[in-house]
C-alpha positions in Angstrom: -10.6 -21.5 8.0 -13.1 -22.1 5.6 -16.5 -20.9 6.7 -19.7 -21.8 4.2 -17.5 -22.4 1.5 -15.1 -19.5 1.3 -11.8 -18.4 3.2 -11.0 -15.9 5.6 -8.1 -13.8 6.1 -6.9 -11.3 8.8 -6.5 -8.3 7.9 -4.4 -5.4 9.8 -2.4 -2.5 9.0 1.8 -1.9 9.7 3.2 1.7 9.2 6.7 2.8 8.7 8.7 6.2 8.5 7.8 9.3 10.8 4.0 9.2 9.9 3.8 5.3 9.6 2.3 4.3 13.1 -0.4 6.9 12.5 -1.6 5.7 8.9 -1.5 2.2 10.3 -4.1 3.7 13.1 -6.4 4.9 10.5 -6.4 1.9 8.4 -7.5 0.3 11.7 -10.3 2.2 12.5 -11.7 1.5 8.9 -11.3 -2.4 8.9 -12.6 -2.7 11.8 -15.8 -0.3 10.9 -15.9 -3.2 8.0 -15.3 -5.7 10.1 -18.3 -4.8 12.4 -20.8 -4.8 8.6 -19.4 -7.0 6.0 -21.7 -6.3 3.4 -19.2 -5.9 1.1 -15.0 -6.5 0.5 -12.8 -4.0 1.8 -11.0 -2.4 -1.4 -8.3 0.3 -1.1 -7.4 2.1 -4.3 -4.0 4.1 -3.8 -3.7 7.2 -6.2 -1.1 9.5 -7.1 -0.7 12.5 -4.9 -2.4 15.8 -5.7 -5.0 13.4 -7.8 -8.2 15.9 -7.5 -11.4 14.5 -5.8 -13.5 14.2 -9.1 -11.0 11.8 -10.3 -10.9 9.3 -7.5 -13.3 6.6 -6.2 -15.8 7.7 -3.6 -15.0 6.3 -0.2 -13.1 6.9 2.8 -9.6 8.9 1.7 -6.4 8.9 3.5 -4.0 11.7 2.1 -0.6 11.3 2.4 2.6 13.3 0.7 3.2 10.1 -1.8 -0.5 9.3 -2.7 -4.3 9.0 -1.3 -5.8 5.8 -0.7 -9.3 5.0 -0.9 -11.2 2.9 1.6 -14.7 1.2 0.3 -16.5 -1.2 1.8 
């Protein structure tokens, strides 16, 4: 669909392994927090795990055992 000149997408959130359905659930809840104020893109940065906080983006973090991802919008 192009609406005023630019494209949009749908965006969502699939998990896999034991912890997948949950992470997929908390990506949800922060799209659509961005989906209900699009001021800005969504952007997720994913980082090494054990990255410290001074070292990462600010934003919404999810930890996880293989990394932490960073939610801005």
């Amino acid at each position: 669909m192009d609406v005023q000149g630019s494209k949009r997408y749908r965006l969502g959130a699939a998990g896999y392994g034991r912890t997948g359905q949950e992470l997929a659930e908390r990506l949800g809840v922060q799209l659509r927090a961005w989906d209900d104020d699009r001021t800005l893109p969504p952007s997720i940065t994913a980082y090494p795990a054990g990255t410290p906080d001074e070292k990462i983006a600010s934003g919404h973090v999810i930890a996880k055992p293989s990394g932490r991802l960073v939610i801005t919008y």
